[in-house]
C-alpha positions as CSV (number, residue, x, y, z in Angstrom):
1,X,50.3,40.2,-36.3
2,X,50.2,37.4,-34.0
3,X,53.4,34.9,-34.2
4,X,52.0,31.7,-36.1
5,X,52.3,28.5,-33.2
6,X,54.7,26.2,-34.4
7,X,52.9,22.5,-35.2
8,X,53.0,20.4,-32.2
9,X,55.6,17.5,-33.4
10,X,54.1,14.1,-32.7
11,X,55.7,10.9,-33.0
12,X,53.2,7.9,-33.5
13,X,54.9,4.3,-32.3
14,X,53.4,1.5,-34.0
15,X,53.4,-2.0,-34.5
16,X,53.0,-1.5,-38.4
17,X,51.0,0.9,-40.1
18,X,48.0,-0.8,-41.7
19,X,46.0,0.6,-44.8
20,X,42.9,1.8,-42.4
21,X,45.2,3.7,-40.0
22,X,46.9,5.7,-42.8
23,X,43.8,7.9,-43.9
24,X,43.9,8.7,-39.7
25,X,47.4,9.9,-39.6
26,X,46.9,11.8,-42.9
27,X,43.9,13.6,-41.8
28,X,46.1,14.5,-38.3
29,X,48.9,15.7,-40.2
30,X,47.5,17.7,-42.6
31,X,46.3,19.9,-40.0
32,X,47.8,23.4,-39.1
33,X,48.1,22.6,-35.5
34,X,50.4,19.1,-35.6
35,X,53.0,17.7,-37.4
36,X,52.9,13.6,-37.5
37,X,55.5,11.2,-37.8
38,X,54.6,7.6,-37.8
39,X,57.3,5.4,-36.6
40,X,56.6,1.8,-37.4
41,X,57.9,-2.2,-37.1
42,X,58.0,-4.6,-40.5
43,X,55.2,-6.5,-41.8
44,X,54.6,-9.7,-40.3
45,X,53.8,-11.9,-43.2
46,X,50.6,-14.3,-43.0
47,X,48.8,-12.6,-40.4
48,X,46.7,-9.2,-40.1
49,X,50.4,-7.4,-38.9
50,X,51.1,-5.7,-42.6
51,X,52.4,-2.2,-43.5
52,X,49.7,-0.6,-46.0
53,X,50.9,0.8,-49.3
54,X,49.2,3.9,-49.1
55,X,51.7,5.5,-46.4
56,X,51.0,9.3,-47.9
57,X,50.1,12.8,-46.5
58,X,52.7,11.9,-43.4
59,X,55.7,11.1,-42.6
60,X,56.7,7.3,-41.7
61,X,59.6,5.1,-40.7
62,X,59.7,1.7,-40.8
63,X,62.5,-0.1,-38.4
64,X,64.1,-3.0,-38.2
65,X,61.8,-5.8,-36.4
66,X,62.9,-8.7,-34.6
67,X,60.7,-11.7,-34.5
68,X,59.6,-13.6,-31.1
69,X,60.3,-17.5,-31.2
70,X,57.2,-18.9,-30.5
71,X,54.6,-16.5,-31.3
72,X,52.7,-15.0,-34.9
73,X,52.6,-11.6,-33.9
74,X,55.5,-10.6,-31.6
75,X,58.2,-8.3,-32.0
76,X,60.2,-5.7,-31.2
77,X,62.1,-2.6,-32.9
78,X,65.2,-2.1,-31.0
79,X,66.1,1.0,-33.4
80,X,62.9,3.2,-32.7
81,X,64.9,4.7,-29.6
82,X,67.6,6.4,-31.7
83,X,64.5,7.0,-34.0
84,X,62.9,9.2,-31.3
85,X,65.9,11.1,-30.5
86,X,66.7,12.2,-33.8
87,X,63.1,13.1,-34.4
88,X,62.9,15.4,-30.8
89,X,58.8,15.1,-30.8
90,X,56.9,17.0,-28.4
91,X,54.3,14.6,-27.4
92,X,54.6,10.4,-27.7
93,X,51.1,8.7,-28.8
94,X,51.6,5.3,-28.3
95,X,50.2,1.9,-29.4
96,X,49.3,0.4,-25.9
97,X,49.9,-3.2,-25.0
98,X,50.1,-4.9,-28.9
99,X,53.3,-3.1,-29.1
100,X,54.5,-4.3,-25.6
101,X,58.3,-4.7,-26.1
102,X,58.8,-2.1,-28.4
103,X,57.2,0.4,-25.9
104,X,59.8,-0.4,-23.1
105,X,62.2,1.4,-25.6
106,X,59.8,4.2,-26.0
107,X,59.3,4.9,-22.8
108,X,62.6,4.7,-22.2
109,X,63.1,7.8,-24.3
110,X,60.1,9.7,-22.9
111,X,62.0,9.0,-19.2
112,X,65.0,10.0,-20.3
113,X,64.1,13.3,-22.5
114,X,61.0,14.3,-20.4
115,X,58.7,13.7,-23.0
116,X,54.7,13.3,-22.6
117,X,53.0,9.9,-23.9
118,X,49.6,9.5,-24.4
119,X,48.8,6.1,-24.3
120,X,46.4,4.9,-26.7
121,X,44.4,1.5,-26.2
122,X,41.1,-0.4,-26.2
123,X,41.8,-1.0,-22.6
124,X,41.1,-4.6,-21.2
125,X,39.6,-7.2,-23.3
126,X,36.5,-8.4,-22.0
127,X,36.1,-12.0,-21.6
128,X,40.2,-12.2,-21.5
129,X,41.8,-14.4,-19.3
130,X,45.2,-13.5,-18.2
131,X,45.7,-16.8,-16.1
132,X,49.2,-18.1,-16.3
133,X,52.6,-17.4,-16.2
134,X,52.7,-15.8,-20.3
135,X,49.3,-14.1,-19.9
136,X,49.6,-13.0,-16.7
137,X,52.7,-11.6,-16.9
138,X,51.9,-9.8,-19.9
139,X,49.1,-8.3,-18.6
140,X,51.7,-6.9,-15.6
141,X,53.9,-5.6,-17.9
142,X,51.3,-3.7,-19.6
143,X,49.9,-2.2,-16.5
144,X,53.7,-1.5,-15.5
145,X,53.9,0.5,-18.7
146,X,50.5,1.6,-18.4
147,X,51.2,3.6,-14.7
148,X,54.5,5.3,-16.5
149,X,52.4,7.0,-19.0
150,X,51.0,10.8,-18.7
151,X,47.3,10.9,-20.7
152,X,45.1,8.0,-21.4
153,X,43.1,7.8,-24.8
154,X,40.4,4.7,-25.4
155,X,39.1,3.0,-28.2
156,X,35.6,3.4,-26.5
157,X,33.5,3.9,-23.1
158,X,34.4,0.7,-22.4
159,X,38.2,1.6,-22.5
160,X,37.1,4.9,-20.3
161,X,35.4,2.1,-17.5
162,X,39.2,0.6,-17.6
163,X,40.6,3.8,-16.6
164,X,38.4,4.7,-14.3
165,X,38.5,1.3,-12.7
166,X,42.5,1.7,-12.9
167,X,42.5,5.0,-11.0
168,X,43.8,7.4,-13.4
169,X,42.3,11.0,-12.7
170,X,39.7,11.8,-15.2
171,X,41.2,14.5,-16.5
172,X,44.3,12.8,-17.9
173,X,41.6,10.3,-19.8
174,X,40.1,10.9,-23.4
175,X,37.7,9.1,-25.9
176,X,38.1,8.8,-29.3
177,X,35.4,5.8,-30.8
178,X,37.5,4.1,-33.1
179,X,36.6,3.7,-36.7
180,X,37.5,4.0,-39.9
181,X,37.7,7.0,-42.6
182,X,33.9,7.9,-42.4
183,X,33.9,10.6,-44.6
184,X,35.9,9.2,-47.5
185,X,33.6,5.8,-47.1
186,X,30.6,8.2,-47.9
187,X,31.9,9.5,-50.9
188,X,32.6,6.3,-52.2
189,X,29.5,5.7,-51.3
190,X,28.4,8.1,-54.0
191,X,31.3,7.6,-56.4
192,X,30.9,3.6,-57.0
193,X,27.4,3.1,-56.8
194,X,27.0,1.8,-60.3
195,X,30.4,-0.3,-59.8
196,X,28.6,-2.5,-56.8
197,X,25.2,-2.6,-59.2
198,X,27.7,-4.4,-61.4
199,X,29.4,-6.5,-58.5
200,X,26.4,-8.1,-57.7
201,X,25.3,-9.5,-60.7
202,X,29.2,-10.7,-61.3
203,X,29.1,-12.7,-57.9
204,X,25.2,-14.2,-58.4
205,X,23.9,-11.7,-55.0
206,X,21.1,-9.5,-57.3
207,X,18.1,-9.5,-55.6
208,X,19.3,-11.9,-52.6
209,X,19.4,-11.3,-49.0
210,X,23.2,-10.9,-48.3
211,X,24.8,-11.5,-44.9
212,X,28.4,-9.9,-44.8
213,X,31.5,-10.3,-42.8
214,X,34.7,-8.2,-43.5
215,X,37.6,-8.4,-41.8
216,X,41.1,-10.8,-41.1
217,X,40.5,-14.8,-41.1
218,X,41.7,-15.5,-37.9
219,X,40.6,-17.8,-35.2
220,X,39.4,-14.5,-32.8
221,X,37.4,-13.4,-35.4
222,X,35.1,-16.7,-34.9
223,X,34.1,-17.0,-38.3
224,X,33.0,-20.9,-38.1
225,X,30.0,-19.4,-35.6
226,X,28.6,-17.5,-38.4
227,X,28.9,-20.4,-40.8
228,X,27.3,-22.8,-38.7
229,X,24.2,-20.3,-37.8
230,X,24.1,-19.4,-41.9
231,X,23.8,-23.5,-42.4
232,X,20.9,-23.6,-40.0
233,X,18.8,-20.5,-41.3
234,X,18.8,-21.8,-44.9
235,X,15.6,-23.4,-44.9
236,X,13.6,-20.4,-43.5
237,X,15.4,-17.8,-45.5
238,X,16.2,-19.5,-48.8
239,X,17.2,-16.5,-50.7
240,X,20.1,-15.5,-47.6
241,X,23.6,-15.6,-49.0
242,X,27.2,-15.1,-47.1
243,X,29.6,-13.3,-47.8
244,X,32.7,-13.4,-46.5
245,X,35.4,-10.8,-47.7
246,X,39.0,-11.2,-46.6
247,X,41.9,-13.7,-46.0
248,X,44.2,-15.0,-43.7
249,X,45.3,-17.9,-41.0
250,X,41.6,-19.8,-40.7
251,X,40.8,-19.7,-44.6
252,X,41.6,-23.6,-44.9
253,X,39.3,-24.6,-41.8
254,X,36.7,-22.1,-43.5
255,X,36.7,-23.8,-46.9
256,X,36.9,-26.9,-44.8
257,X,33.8,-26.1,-43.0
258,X,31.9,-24.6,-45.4
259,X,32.6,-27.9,-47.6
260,X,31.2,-29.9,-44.4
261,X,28.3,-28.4,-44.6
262,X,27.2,-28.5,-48.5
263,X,27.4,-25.0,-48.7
264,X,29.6,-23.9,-51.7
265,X,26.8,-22.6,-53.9
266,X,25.5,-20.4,-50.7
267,X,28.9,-19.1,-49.2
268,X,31.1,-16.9,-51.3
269,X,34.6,-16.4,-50.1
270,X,36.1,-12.9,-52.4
271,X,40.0,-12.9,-50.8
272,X,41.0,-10.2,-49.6
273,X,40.2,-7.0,-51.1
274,X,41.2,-3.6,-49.8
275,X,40.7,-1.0,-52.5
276,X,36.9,-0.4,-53.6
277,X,35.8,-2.9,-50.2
278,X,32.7,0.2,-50.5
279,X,31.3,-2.1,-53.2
280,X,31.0,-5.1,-51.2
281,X,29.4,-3.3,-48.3
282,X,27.0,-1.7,-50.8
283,X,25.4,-5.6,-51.2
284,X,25.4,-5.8,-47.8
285,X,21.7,-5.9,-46.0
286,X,23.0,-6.8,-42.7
287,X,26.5,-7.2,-41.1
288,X,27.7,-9.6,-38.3
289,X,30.7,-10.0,-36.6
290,X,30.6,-12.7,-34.3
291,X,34.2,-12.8,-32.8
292,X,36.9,-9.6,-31.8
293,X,36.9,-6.6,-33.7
294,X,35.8,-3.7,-34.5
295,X,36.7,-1.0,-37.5
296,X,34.4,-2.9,-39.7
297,X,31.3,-1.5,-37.2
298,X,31.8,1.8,-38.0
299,X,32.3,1.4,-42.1
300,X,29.2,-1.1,-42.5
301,X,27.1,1.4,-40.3
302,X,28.4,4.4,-42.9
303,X,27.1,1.7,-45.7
304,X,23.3,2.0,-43.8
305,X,24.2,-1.5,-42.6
306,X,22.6,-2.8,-39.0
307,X,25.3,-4.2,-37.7
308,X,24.5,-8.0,-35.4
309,X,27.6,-9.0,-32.7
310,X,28.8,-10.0,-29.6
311,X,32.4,-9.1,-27.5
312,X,34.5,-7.1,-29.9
313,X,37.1,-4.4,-29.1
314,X,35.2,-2.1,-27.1
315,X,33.4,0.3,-30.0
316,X,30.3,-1.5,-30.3
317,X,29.5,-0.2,-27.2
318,X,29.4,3.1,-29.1
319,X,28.0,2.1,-32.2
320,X,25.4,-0.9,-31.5
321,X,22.2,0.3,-29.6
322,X,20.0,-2.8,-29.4
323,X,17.0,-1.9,-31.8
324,X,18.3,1.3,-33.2
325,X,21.2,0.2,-35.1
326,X,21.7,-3.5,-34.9
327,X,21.9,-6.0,-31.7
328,X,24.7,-7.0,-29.3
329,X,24.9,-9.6,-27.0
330,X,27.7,-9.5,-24.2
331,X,28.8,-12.6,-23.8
332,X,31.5,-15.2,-25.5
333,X,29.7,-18.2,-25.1
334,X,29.6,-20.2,-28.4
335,X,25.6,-21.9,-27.4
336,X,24.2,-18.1,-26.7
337,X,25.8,-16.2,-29.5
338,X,25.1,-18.6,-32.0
339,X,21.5,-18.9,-30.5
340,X,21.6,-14.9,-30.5
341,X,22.8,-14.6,-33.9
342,X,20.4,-16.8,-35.8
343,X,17.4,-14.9,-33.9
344,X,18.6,-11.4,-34.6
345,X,19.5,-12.7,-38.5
346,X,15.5,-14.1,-38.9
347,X,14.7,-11.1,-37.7
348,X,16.3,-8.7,-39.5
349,X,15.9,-10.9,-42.8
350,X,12.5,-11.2,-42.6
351,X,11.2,-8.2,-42.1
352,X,12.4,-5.4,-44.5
353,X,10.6,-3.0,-42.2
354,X,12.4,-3.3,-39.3
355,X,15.7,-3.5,-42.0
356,X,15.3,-0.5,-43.3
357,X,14.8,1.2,-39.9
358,X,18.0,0.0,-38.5
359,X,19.9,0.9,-41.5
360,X,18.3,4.6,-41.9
361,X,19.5,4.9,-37.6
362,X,22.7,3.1,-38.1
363,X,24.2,5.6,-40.8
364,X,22.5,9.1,-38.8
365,X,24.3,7.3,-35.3
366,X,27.9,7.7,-37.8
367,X,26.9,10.7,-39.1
368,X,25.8,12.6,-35.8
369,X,27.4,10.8,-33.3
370,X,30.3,8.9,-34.0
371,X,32.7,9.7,-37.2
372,X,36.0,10.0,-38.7
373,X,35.7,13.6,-37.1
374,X,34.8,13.4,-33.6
375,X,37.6,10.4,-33.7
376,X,40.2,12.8,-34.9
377,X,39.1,15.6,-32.5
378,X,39.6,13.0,-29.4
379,X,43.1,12.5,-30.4
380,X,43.8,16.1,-31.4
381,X,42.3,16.9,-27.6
382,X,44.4,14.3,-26.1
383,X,48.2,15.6,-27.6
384,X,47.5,18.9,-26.8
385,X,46.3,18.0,-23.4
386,X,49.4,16.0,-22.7
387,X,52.0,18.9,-24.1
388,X,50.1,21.8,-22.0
389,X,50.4,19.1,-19.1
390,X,54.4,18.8,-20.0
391,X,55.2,22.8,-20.3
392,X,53.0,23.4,-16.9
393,X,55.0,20.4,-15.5
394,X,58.5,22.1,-16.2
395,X,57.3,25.7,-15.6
């Protein structure tokens, strides 16, 4: 019998490990072919930067994280060289430029011990300025760490464009469209359906038209443009509601501006909710995100949920096909997306035709097209592509 190939050790550098990256690493480990170790910074309380507490099926490390002065989301893990050694991986997948000072550590390593990284990034924010002496030497250093780096993987086709434009040879460059657990948000799907029946009468949604946004309140996410289109819709769609699930940084000016605007009875803020999220999507009929983003595309899409945005981390790109499964707009102008958003929400509101049409194409886009499955196959592709490139390399 043919010897059994030892799993390919992989050591995953991260920020922090958050609760919709953990199902990811799971799924990689528990596969015959790799064996995954997630080495990981502490959580950074009061912003989106927090470890999950469902850190199972793999193994994880969290180090020691020190704090930069000045700045919410900063920091670096001296420790995760040491880490590295002791752990002897074959191939290095590495967050890309949000875990900028811890990588100069981990590419130290991978210098040193001859080890392959596969850097793993959304690639160049569109719209993103890098003027000035903080932004633009960041975005120096991250090209500096970028060029030491053996296999490219992106977020999206935008991220691939990013390559391309950056010179690295095509066949050191793979694609894996980010997004969340698909499969496990499908049979949810079927296991909670009576649960989100019972959500909507507890919140006062039953039989309204409900406008959804999940993700981190933060200032990128540009929640107050969706508030201020919502205010101005309510007169020709009377039965619309908002819902906003989630918490964080810009949840004062939110209550603040929803206040301003008389709409407490019309706005319902949940907090953040993690576990069983499936039943809030369930009451979605359409989903916006009108600031950066992204995981929330593909999990509202699984929910048969057109999906309305503008610039967001690359994916919609992959996911958003103007009349199929939602609308996009590419630009970051607060006149034109708010002008684009309230069109494409009359729209979409108004005719339950055209609703059900984008929703029926938005869930067969996840499940033929873009999933937890292809996702994981672009990563698997890339690790092994970047340890066959190793062994030929010392051969």
């Amino acid at each position: 019998m043919p010897k059994a190939r030892t799993p390919t050790r992989v050591a995953v550098t991260y920020r922090v490990c958050q609760h919709w990256r953990a199902h990811i690493f799971a799924k990689l480990n528990a596969r015959d072919d790799l064996s995954v170790s997630v080495l990981h910074g502490q959580s950074i309380p009061g912003t989106k930067c927090i470890n999950g507490d469902n850190l199972k099926g793999f193994s994880h490390r969290e180090h020691f994280s020190i704090r930069v002065p000045f700045t919410k989301t900063w920091a670096v893990q001296p420790t995760i060289f040491s880490s590295l050694r002791e752990l002897d991986p074959d191939v290095i997948l590495a967050e890309g430029g949000s875990n900028l000072l811890t990588n100069f550590f981990v590419l130290l390593y991978a210098k040193l011990y001859s080890k392959p990284v596969v850097w793993w990034t959304l690639g160049e924010l569109r719209g993103a300025s890098y003027r000035g002496l903080v932004r633009g030497t960041y975005r120096k250093l991250v090209v500096f760490q970028e060029r030491l780096c053996d296999v490219y993987l992106g977020y999206s086709t935008i991220a691939m464009e990013y390559f391309r434009k950056m010179g690295f040879a095509d066949e050191d460059c793979f694609l894996a469209v980010n997004c969340v657990d698909t499969n496990r948000v499908i049979q949810q799907i079927a296991i909670r359906h009576s649960q989100a029946e019972q959500l909507a009468e507890e919140i006062g949604v039953k039989g309204l038209k409900v406008i959804l946004f999940v993700g981190a309140f933060t200032q990128a996410k540009r929640i107050d443009r969706l508030i201020r289109v919502f205010a101005s819709i309510q007169s020709e769609v009377p039965d619309a509601v908002l819902v906003l699930v989630g918490d964080g940084s810009s949840k004062e000016s939110i209550e603040k501006q929803i206040s301003k605007l008389h709409l407490e009875e019309k706005v319902i803020l949940t907090g953040s909710v993690v576990e069983n999220v499936s039943d809030y999507y369930e009451l979605g009929d359409v989903f916006v995100l009108p600031g950066l983003g992204g995981l929330a595309i593909s999990e509202a899409m699984a929910h048969r949920m057109p999906v309305i945005c503008t610039f967001a981390d690359g994916c919609e790109v992959d996911y958003v096909v103007d009349d199929q499964t939602g609308y996009r707009l590419f630009s970051d102008d607060d006149s034109e997306v708010e002008e684009f958003l309230r069109e494409k929400l009359l729209l979409v509101l108004s005719d339950d035709g055209l609703r059900e049409r984008l929703s029926k194409t938005a869930l067969s886009r996840i499940e033929t097209v873009h999933n937890v499955d292809t996702y994981i196959q672009g990563i698997v592709d890339a690790i092994h592509y970047a340890e066959n490139k190793s062994i030929e390399a010392e051969s």
